[in-house]
C-alpha positions in Angstrom: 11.8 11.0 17.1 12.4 7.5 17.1 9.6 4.2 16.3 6.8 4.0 18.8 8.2 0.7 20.7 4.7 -1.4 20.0 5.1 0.1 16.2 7.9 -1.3 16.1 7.2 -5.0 17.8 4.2 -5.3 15.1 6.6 -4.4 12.0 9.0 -7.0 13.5 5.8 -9.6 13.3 4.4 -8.8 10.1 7.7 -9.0 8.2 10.5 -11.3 10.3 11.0 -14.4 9.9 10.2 -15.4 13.3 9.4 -13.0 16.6 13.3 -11.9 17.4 13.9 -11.6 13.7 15.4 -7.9 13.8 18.2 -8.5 11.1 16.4 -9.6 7.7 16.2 -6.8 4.7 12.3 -7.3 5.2 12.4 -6.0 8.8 14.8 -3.3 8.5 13.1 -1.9 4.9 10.3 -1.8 7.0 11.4 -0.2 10.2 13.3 2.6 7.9 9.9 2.9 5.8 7.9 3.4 9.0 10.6 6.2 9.8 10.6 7.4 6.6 7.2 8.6 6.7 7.7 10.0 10.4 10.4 12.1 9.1 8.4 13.0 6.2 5.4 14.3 8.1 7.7 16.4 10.0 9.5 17.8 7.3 6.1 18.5 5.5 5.7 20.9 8.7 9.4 22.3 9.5 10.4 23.2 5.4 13.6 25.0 6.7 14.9 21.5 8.8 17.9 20.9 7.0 19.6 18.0 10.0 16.0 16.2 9.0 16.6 16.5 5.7 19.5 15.0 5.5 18.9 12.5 7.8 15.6 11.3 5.7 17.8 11.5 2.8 20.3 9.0 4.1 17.5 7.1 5.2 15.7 6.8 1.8 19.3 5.6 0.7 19.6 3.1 2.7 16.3 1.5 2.4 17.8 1.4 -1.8 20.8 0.0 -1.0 18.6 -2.8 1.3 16.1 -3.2 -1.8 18.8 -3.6 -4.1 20.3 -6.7 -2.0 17.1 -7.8 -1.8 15.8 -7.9 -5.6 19.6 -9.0 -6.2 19.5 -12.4 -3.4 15.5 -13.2 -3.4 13.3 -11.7 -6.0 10.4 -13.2 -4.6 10.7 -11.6 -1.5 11.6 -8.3 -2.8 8.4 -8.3 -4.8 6.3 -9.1 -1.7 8.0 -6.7 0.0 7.4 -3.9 -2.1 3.7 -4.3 -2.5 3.2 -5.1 0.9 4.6 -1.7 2.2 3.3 0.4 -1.4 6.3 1.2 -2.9 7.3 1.9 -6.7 9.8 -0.2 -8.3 
């Protein structure tokens, strides 16, 4: 189940740096949040998917490790990215 390809070019907009930005922490905490609630949604449905469940767990990991970096190199950022895309931290 991978991003819907224009998903994915409008989360690359909002939060790159310019319109090929694909590497920044912004981008890629945002792609994997977007995934994150795909995955969610289908585990909310399919309880006994344990692959998925993994995979969304090693997901949700990453996306920490990528916010730690972030809070750790530019707080400001990190603080605009986390109430841009609603998360708790």
């Amino acid at each position: 189940m991978p991003l819907n390809p224009e998903l994915k070019k409008q989360i690359i907009a909002d939060y790159g740096r310019d319109a090929s930005d694909t590497g920044s922490p912004e981008v890629q905490i945002a792609l994997l949040t977007a995934r994150i609630q795909q995955v969610a949604t289908h585990m909310r449905e399919n309880k006994q998917d344990v692959h998925n469940r993994r995979g969304l767990v090693m997901m949700v990991a990453k996306r920490n490790h990528l916010l730690k970096y972030l809070a750790r190199t530019n707080r400001e950022s990190y603080l605009s990215t986390i109430q841009r895309l609603g998360l708790r931290k």
